[in-house]
N, C-alpha and C positions, 0 to 999 in steps of 0.2 A: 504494500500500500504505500501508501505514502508515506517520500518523504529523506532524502539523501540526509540533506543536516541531522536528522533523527537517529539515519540509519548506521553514517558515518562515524558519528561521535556521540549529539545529544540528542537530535532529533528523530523511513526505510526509513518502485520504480519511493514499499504509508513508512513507513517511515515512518524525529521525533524520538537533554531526561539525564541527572546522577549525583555522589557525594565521597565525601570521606578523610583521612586527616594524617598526619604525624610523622617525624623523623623515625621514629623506630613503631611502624604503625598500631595504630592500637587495635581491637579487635575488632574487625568487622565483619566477623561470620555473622551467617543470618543471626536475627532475633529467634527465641524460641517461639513456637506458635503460642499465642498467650490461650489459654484456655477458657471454651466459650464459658458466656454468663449469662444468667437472669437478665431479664430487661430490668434497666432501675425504672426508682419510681418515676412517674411525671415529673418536669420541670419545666414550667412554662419558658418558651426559649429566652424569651428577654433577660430571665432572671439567670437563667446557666452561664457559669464565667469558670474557664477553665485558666490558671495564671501558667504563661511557658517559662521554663528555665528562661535566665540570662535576663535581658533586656527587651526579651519580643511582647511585644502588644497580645495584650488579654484577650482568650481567642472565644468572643462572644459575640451576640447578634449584632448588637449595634457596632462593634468595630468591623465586624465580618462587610457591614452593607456598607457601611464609608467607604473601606479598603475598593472592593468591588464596584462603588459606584463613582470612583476613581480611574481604575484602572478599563474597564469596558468602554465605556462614551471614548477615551483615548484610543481603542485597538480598534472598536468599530471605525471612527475616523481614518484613521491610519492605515490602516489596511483594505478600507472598501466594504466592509463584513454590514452583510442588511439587518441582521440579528442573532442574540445570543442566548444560551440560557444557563443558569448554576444551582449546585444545590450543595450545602455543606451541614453533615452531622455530625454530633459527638456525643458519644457513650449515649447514642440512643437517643438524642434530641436535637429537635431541626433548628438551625443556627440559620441558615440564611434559603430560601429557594424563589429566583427574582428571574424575570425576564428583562433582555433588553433589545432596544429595537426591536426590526421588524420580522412576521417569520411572512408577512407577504407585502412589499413595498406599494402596487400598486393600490391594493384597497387599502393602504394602512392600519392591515391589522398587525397588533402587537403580539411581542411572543409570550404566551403562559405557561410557567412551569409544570404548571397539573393538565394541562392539554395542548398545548405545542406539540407535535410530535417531530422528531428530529431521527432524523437517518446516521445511527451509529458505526457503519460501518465493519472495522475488525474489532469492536468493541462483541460483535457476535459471537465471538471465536469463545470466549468464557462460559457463554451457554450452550455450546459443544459441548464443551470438556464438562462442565456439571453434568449434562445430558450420560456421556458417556460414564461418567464414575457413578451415574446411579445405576445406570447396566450393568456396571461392575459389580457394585453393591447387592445386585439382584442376581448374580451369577451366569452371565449370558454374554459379558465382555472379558477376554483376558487379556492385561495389559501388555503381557509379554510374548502375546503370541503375532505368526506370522498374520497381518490382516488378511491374507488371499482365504484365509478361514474363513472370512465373514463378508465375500464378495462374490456378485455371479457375474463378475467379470476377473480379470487377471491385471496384478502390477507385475507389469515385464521384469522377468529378475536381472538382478545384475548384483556385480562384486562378492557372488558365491555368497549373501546372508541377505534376508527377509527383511522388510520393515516390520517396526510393531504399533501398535497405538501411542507406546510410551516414546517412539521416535518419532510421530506425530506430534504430540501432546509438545515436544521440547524443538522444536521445528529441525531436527537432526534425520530425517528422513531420507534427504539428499536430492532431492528436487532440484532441476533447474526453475529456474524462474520462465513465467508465463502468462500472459495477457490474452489471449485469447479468447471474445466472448467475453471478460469480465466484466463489465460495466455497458448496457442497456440501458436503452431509454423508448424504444417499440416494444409494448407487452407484444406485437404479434410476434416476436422473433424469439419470445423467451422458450429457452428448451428445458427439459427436465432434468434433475440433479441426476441421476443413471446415466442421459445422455451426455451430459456435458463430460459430465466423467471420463466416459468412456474416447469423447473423440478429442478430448484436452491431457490425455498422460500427457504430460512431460518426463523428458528422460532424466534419470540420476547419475551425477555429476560428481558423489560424494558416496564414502562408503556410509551405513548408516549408523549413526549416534558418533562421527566423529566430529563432523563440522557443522554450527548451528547455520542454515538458510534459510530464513524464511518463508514458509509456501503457503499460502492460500490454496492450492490445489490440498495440500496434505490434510487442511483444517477441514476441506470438502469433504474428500474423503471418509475420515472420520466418523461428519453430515448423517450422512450414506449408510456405513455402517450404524450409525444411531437407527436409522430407519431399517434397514435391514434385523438387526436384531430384536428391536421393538414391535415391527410392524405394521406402526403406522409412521404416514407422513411423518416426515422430520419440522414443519412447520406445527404442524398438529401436537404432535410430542411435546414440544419446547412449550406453545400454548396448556395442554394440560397438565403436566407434572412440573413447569416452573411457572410461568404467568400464573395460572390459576391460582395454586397453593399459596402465593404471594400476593395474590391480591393485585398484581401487574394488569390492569384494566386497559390500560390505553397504549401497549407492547402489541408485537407483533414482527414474525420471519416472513407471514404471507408478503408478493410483492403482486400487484402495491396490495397495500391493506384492505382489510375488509372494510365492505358498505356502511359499518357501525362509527369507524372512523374514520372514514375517505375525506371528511372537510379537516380533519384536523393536522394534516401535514404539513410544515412550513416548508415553502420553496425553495428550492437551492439558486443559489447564486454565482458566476462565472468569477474570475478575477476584476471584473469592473462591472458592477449592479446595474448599469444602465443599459447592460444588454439583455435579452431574452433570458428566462431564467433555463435550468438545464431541464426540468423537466423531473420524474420521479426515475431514480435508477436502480436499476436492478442487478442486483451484483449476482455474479456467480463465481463460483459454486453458495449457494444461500448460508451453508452454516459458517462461510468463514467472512460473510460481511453482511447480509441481509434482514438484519434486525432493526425495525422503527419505533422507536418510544420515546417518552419524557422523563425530563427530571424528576419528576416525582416517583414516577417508578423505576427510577434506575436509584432512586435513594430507598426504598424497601430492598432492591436485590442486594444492595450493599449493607442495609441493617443483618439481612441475614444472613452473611456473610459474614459480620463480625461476630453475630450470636451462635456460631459452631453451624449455621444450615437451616436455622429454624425461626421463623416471625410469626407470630400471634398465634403460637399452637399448633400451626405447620411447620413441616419440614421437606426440606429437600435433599438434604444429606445427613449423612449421620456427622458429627464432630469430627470423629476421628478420619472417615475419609477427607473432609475438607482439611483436617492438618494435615495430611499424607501430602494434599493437592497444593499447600503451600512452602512443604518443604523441597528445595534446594536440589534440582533434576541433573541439571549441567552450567557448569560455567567454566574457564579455563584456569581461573586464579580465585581464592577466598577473598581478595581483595576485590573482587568488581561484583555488581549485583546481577545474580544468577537469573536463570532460567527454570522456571517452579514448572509444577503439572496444569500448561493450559497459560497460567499466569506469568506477568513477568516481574521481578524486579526493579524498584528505582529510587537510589539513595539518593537524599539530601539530608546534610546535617546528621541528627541522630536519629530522623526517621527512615524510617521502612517499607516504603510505599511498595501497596504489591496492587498489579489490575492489570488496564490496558488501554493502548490509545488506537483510535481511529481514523479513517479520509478516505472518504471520495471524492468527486471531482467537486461536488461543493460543497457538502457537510464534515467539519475536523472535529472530532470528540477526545476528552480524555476520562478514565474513569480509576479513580484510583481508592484504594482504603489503607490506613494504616493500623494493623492488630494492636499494637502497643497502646496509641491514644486511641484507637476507637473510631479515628475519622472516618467518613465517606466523605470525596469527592470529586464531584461530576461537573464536567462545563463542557456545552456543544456550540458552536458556531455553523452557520447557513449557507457558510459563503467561504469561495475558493481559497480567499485571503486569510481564514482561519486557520492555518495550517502549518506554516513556516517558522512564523516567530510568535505570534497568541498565546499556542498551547503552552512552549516550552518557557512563556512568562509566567504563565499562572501558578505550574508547580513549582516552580524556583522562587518567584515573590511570595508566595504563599507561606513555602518551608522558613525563607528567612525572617519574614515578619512574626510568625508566630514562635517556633523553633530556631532559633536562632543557632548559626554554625559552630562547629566546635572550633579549638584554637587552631591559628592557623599553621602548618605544616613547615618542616624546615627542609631544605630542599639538599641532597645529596652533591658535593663539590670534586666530582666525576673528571679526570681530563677526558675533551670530545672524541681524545685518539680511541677510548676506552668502548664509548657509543655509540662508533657510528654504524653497526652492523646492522643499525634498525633503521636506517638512509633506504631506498630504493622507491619503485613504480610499486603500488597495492590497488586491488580493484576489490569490491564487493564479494563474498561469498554469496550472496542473493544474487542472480544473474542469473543469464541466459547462455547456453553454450552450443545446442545444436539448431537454434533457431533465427529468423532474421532477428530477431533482438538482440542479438549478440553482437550488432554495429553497436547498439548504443551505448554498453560496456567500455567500446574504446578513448567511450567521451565521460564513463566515469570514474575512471582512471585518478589516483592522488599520489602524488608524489611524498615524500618525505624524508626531510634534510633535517641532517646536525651542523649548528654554526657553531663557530671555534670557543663560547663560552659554554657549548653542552645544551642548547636549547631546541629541543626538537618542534617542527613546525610542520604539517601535512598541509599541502597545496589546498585553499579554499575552502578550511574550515574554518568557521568564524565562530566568536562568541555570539550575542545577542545586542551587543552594537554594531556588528559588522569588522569586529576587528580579526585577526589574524590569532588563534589562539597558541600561545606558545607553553610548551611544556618540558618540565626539567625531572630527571629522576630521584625518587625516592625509598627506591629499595631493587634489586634485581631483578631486571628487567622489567619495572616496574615505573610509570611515569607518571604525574599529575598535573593539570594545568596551573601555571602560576600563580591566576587568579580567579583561579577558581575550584572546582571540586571534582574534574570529569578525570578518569583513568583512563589508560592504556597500559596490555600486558603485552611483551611481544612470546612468541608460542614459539620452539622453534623445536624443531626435528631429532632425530636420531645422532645424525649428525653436531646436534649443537649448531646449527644456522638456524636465524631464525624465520620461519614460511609465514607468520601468521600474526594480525596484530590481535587481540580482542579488545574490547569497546564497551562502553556502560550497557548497550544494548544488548544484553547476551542473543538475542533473538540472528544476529550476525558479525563477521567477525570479515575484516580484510586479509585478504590472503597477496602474497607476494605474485607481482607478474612476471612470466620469462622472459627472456629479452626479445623474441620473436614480436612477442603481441605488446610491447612497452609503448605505450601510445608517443612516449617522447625521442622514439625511434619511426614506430609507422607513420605517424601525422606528417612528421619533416618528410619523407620519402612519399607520403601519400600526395600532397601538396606541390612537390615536387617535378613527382611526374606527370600529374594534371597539367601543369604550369607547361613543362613541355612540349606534350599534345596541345595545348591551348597555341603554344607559338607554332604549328604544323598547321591549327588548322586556319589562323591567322594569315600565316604565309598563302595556306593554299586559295584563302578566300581572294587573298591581294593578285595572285596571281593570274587567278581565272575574271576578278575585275579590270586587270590592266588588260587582256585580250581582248575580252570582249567589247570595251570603251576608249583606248589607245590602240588596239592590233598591233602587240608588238608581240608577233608569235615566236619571232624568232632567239630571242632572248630568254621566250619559256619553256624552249625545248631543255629536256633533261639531258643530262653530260651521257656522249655516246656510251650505248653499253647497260644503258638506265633503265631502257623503256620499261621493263615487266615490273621494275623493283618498286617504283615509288606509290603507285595505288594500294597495296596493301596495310603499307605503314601511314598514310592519309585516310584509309578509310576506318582504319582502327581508332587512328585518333581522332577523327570526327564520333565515332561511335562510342569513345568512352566521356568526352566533354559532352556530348547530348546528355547521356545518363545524368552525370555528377551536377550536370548545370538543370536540371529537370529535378533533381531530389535535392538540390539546394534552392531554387523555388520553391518550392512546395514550402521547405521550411521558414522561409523566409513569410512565406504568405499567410501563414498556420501560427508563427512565431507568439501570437498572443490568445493563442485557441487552446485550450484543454482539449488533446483529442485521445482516444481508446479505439487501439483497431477493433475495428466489426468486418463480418462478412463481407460487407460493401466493400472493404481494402481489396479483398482475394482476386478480382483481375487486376486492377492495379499492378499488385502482387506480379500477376502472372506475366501484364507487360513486359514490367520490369526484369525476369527471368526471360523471356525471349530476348528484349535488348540487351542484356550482356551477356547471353548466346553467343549474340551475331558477333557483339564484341570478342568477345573470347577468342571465335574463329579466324577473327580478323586478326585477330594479335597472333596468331599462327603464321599469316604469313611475312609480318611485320618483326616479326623473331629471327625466320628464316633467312629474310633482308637483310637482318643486323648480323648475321653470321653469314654469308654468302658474298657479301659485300666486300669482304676481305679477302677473297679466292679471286676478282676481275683485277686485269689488269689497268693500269693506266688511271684508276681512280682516285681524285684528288685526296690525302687525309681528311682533310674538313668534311668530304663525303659520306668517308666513311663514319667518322664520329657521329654524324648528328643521324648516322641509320642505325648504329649502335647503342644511342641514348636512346631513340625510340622504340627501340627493340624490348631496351631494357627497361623503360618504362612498363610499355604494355606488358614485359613479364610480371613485371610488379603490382602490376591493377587484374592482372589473371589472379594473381595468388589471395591478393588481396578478398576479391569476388568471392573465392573460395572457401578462403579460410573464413571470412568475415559474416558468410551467408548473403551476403547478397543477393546472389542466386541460389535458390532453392524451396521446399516447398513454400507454396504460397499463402497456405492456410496453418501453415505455424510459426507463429510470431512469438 
């Protein structure tokens, strides 16, 4: 989902978040699961005043709504966002649930916490995993088995071992990444969660439970199996053994919602509100982003979630499995906040925040609770703008105003000679590898330098002013930002090189690029030889203009000995600046569009696989040129050279094509 800053460091195509402290660190293994309790008695909210250690503001209603009625009216502004909404609990009593702005600009209706309904996204993904640990519970799921148990379809094997639920559940299943179909906005095109399944596998790219990536495909999955071993609907399920029991009235995975509450969805909004809105979308696979509700009832699921599974006499879990589900699955160091079952981790300060956040193309959610104090909270945005920098304000001003951070860290006095093995190109472990996605990998590419004082910097990740975030080390192989609280561990091999960074987000981890695919090798080379063909086909154009409007043929005869040679390496390089200058339009034209391929892409698609066909073929005999040119006699050097640069261009935009997916199917992206 969304979301590289997320996915990179704090903020991932969703994205989207962390803490911690000390010269000799101090303990940061999880917190114990605090064990659930009694509801306390009532306290009318105005009267509950919880005091935070240190100096943080008294975390009660009336500071709650200052704070908030501060901070929103600035982010809506600022970002374009049509409306908003929050809700914040503690130990059982509601402290703040306020709307702001609009959830529809043109009639001016405002957004209402108890009936706004807001498109949560991969906030879906946690009623999966409840869904499935009550199967568990019921004896019908095993967590450690292979899933093809509980499918009437097959997950293609690979790396000689099985997925499980529990390599789901910790997104270590090894998925490539995949977009395909995800995000609708025609109910007539919407297909069924079997289908999508079935003609969306993605291949595995990862053995499984070693590297976390992201999938939304694996959350589906899951879906599926809910519905399978249950059977019924996976919509239905989640409707009656969690909405229901909870008292969740105005929730819902149907897309779009049922007739009971079809007025009450707030519209989604683009990056600039004054375009058409997106329309209601329909994510798939359903169980890993398809959920629409309110704050109001996303503060019940979170009451029951701090009370061991159980609100007002219902229950949805037993205790003990929701402790199971919030203890500590995978992460690669004690130092960074883990990957639980289902849930994820995210430190700030001395808190503990465990949940999950969300995005589609216009709705950003975050949904978090802390066991320790007891919190719920929840804030959704309507609008594209919500996404980026909003969410990763709210948990971070939130944590420091109330909780305030602990002392600050002293930073290891390393020489850089010692450091710099954690220097190179790192791309995503969420990515695509056998698909045409797997272009846009090479653009998200980060580098990462050590300068001569030990200060590691990763190309393009900022803080939340925009600045350049620098980090220095504090324990073996261990780094923390200077000023601030985010970690990095670097992972490294058998060998002792290090392959792999991980990141506050355990949900993905960057992994070291080879030098083949090091984008600050292809880019220069890719750039290059366009730039080449660009002057061929310049030349050729100049040349067939001077004939045609001066008739000076005779000057444009090719040097004796020529004739066959030069059409091939002219029609190549016309045929690959077509391409590249056609798929840089495009982007140039789309540049401020959220767009998700759909089927509508797949000619498209398929054009573009016949034109670098033709290219390819052409570059065959443009190759042959460039080596053949060197067996005639009499031909100038300069001749030769510039049959040989073309030659080797178009070798390079072959390879390129290939290895990059350029060409290939068309309907997986």
């Amino acid at each position: 989902m969304g979301q590289l800053q997320r996915l990179v460091l704090a903020a991932g195509l969703g994205l989207a978040v962390a803490s911690l402290q000390a010269q000799v660190p101090f303990d940061v293994s999880p917190p114990e699961i605090v064990s659930p309790e009694q509801p306390a008695a009532a306290i009318p909210a105005a009267t509950t005043r919880t005091t935070s250690a240190g100096t943080g503001h008294g975390l009660d209603a009336a500071d709650l709504e200052a704070f908030f009625d501060g901070i929103f009216p600035l982010q809506l502004e600022r970002s374009d966002i049509a409306g908003a909404t929050v809700l914040v609990m503690k130990d059982g009593n509601l402290l703040l649930e306020k709307g702001y702005g609009y959830a529809d600009l043109k009639s001016k209706r405002p957004v209402d916490p108890n009936s706004t309904i807001f498109r949560l996204a991969s906030i879906s993904k946690l009623f999966t995993w409840v869904s499935v640990m009550q199967l568990k519970e019921a004896g019908r799921l095993d967590l450690d088995a292979d899933v093809n148990r509980y499918l009437d379809f097959q997950i293609r094997p690979a790396f000689n071992k099985p997925i499980t639920l529990r390599n789901l559940m910790t997104h270590t299943g090894g998925f490539e990444e995949t977009v395909d179909d995800i995000i609708l906005t025609d109910p007539k095109k919407a297909v069924s969660l079997r289908d999508y399944l079935i003609a969306n596998q993605p291949m595995r790219i990862f053995p499984p439970g070693v590297v976390p990536a992201y999938s939304n495909y694996g959350v589906g999955l899951a879906s599926y199996i809910v519905q399978r071993a249950s059977g019924e609907p996976f919509e239905q399920y989640v409707q009656e053994h969690i909405f229901a029991p909870l008292g969740m009235t105005h929730s819902s995975f149907y897309q779009p919602v049922e007739k009971p509450l079809a007025n009450l969805p707030s519209e989604g909004y683009r990056t600039n509100t004054t375009k058409p809105t997106v329309g209601f979308e329909f994510f798939n696979p359903v169980g890993a982003g398809g959920i629409s509700s309110t704050a109001a009832d996303m503060g019940r699921f979170g009451q029951a979630l701090l009370k061991g599974g159980n609100l007002d006499g219902k229950s949805i879990l037993k205790p003990e499995t929701l402790a199971e589900m919030w203890t500590p699955q995978f992460r690669a160091s004690d130092q960074l906040p883990a990957q639980c079952m289902g849930f994820y981790q995210d430190w700030r300060n001395d808190l503990r925040w465990i949940g999950h956040e969300g995005g589609l193309i216009a709705f950003h959610s975050l949904f978090f609770v802390e066991p320790q104090q007891k919190i719920v909270l929840f804030v959704s945005y309507n609008s594209a703008g919500g996404g980026a920098q909003p969410r990763p304000e709210i948990i971070r001003f939130f944590s420091d105003r109330y909780f305030p951070g602990p002392p600050k860290v002293e930073f290891l006095k390393t020489p850089a000679s010692e450091l710099n093995e954690i220097a190179g190109q790192y791309e995503p472990s969420r990515r695509a590898e056998t698909t045409k996605l797997k272009l846009s990998g090479l653009f998200d590419q980060r580098n990462a330098t050590v300068d001569k004082d030990g200060v590691l910097t990763i190309h393009d990740v900022k803080d939340l002013r925009g600045h350049p975030i620098k980090w220095k080390p504090i324990g073996k192989d261990l780094w923390q930002a200077e000023d601030d609280q985010q970690r990095i561990f670097a992972i490294r091999d058998g060998s002792k090189k290090i392959v792999r960074l991980a990141i506050d987000f355990p949900g993905m981890q960057l992994q070291r690029v080879p030098w083949y695919e090091n984008s600050r090798f292809v880019l220069p080379a890719l750039w290059s030889s366009l730039g080449g063909l660009a002057l061929v086909v310049v030349a050729t154009v100049l040349r067939i203009g001077r004939r045609i409007f001066l008739h000076r043929r005779a000057r444009l005869d090719p040097q004796p000995g020529t004739r066959w040679i030069p059409w091939g390496p002219r029609m190549a390089a016309f045929a690959w600046v077509i391409i590249c200058a056609t798929i840089l339009s495009w982007q140039i034209a789309t540049r401020d569009a959220i767009t998700i391929p759909t089927p509508e892409w797949y000619p498209w698609f398929a054009v573009m696989n016949w034109a670098t066909a033709i290219a390819l073929a052409l570059s065959v005999f443009a190759m042959a040129s460039a080596v053949t040119i060197w067996w005639r006699e009499g031909m100038r050097w300069i001749t030769k050279v510039k049959f040989t640069l073309v030659g080797l261009a178009c070798l390079f935009l072959s390879w390129f094509a290939l290895h990059w997916h350029v060409i290939g199917p068309a309907h997986r992206i």
